[in-house]
N, C-alpha and C positions, 0 to 999 in steps of 0.2 A: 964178370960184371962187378965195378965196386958197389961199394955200402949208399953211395947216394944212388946209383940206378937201380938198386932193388925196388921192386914195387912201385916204380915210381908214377903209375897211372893210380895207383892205390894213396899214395903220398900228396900227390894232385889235389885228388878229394877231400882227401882227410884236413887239407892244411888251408884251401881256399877262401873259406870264412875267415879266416883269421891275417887274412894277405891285406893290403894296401889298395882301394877301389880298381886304380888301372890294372894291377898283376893282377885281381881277382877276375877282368877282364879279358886277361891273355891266357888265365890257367882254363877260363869256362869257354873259350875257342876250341883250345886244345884237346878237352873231355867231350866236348861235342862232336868232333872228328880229328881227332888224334890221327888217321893215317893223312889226309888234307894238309896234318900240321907240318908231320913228319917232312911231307912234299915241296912246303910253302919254302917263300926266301923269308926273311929277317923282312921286307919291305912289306909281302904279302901279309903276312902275319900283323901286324901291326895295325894294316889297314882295315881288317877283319874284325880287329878288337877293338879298333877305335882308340888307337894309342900311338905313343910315339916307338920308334926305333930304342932307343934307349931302353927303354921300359921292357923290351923283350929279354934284352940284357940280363939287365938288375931282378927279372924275374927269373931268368934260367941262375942268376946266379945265387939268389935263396933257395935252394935247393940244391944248392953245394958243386954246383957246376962252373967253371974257370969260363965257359966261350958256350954260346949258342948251338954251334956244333957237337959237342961233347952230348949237352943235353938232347938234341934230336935224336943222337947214336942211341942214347938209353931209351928214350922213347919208343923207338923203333925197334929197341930188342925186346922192350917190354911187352910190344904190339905182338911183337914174332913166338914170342912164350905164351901168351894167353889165348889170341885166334879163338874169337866169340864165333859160338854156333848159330850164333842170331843175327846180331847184325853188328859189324863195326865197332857200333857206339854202345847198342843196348848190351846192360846188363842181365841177367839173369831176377836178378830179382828188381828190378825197373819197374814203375808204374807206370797204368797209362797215358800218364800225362808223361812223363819220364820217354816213356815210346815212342810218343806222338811227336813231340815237343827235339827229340834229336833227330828221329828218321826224316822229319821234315825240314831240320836245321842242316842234315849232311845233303839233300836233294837241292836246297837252294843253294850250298856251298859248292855241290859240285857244277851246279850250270851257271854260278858268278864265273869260280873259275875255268869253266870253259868258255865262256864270253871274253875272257882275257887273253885265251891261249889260242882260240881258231883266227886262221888264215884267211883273212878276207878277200886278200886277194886271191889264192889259190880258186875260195869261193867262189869268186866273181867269171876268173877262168872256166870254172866248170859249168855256171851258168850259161857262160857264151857258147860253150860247145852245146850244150841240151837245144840252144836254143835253134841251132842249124843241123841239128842230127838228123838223117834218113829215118832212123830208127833209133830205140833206147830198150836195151832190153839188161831186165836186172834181175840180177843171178845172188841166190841165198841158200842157206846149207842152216836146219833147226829151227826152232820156234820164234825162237826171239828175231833171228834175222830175216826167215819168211815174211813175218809179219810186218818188220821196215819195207822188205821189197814191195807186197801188195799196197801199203802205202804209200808207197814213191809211187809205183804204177799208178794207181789211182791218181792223184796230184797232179801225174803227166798227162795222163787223159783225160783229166776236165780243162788243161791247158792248150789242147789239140795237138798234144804229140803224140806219135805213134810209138808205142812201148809197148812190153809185155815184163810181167813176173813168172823168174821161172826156177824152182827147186830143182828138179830134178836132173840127177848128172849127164844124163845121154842128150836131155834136151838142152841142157846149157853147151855141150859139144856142137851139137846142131848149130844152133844160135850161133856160136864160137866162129864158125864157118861161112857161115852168110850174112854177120857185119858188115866186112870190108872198111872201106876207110871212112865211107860214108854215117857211120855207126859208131855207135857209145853203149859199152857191156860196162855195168853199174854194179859193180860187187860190195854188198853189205856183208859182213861179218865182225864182230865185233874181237873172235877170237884172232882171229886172221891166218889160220894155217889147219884148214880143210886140205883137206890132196885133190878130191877131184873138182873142186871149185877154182883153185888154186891151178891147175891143171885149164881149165876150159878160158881162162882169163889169161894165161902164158898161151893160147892157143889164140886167142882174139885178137891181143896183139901182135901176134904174127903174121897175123890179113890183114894189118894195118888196123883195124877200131881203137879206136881210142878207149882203155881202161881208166875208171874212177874207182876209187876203193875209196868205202866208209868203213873205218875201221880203226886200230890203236896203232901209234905208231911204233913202228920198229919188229912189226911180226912179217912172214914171210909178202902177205896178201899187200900190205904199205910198201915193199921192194919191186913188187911186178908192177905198179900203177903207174901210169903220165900223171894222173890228179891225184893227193893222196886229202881225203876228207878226215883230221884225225880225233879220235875222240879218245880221252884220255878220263878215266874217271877211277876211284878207288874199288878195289878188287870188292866182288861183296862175298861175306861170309858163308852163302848158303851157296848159289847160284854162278854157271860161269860167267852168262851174263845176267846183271840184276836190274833191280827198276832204277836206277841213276843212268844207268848205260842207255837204258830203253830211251828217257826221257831226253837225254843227250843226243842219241841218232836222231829224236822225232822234233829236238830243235834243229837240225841242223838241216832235217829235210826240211823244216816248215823256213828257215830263214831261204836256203837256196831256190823254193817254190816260189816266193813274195819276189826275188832277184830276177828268176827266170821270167815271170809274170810282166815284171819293168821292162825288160829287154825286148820283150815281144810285142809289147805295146796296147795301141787300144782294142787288137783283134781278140787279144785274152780276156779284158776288161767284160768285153762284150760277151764273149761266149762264157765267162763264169757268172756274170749276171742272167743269162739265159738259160744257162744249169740250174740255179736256185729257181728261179721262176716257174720253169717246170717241173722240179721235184716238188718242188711246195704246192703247186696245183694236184697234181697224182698223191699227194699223201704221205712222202717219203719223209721230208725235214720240216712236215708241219702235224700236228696234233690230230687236224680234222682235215679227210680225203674231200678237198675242196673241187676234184672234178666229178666226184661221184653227185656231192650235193647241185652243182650247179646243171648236170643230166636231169637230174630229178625234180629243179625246178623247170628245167624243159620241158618236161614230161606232161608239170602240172600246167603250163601256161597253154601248151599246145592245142590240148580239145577245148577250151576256150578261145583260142585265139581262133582256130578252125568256125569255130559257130560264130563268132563277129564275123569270120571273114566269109563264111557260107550263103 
């Protein structure tokens, strides 16, 4: 590593204040999520800082770099030496604001650009099969991916499909076997290379179901799929999967549910306005158990109505 990539996320900071408005704009992108950066093109990057192309240039090039490139390579080894035990961006000695203010700059940076990067069509594709599926059963391996499945499940059965969420590896086999063609085995994993998930999905698709994997692309679980849902977000420091990843699957269920929803028409319209109406009367998505209260003014009108009408 030469004399200008030493330290150079150190160099960053040190020298910002003293930069030119726009480069001060392009160095304070960078320190926000430097691995984001590292990823970006020259176009992305630019658009992020609110600057032009050039200006990415002339700022890689104060700090002693010939080409945009060069400086990303340093960046990226700077990134590779240091590997925060916290988080990405945070430093160790960071204030709350310092905390608050990057962790929530890297979660909106990472779902801009996955707004850029997902396949709308692919989306759409997968939409149209949920929408005519026999069945939809979704298969998860761990905390993080469970809890995408139970949610998609959920989603699909206030939309009136027949789905189930299922961890467990013997009954994802099961499942595996009694798809058919008619059927859609929906694999969430974000790592994407469980064996026995990975296993029961290579098995689904050989009764013919159609396989969708949410997951990153390029791991074993994105090679076995017909649909490949890809979510791509920056590694987090503590966790395999972290909260940008979370928040990324649970865009990408909540956009394919709004899709599925259109597709289907006004019979979903109707039955999720029929879901809310009685959850909210039973007590569930409102404050006060509005069928308890309206029993109880039954109760009270009752022996009064009884004695008019006696």
């Amino acid at each position: 590593m030469n004399d200008a990539a030493t330290n150079l996320l150190s160099r960053l900071r040190e020298r910002m204040d003293g930069l030119p408005t726009a480069q001060r704009s392009v160095v304070q992108c960078m320190l926000d999520d430097p691995s984001a950066a590292v990823a970006a093109t020259v176009e992305q990057l630019a658009q992020q800082a609110g600057v032009s192309m050039p200006t990415i240039v002339r700022t890689c090039r104060s700090f002693g770099f010939d080409s945009v490139r060069e400086f990303m390579l340093a960046l990226a080894q700077d990134l590779a030496v240091r590997g925060s035990y916290l988080h990405r961006s945070v430093r160790a000695d960071d204030s709350a604001n310092d905390v608050t203010s990057k962790i929530v700059h890297a979660a909106v940076s990472s779902l801009t650009e996955l707004g850029r990067r997902i396949d709308v069509e692919v989306l759409d594709q997968v939409a149209t099969r949920l929408a005519t599926a026999r069945r939809i059963d979704c298969y998860s391996v761990g905390a993080a991916s469970t809890f995408m499945a139970g949610e998609l499940q959920s989603r699909l059965f206030r939309l009136g499909r027949t789905a189930n969420a299922i961890f467990d590896a013997h009954q994802q086999l099961v499942s595996a076997s009694t798809l058919g063609p008619d059927g859609v085995a929906f694999v969430i994993s974000h790592v994407g290379r469980m064996p026995y998930t990975l296993e029961a999905a290579r098995f689904a698709r050989s009764q013919g179901a159609t396989v969708v994997a949410l997951t990153q692309p390029g791991t074993p679980l994105a090679e076995i799929a017909d649909h490949l849902l890809a979510v791509s977000v920056p590694q987090d420091a503590v966790m395999r999967v972290g909260t940008e990843a979370y928040l990324a699957h649970l865009v990408v269920i909540e956009i394919l549910m709004v899709r599925l929803a259109q597709k289907l028409g006004p019979v979903a319209t109707r039955g999720l306005a029929q879901f809310k109406q009685l959850l909210h009367k039973h007590g569930f998505d409102s404050a006060e158990y509005s069928g308890a209260t309206e029993a109880m003014r039954d109760e009270e009108r009752g022996p009064m109505d009884g004695g008019r009408n006696g």
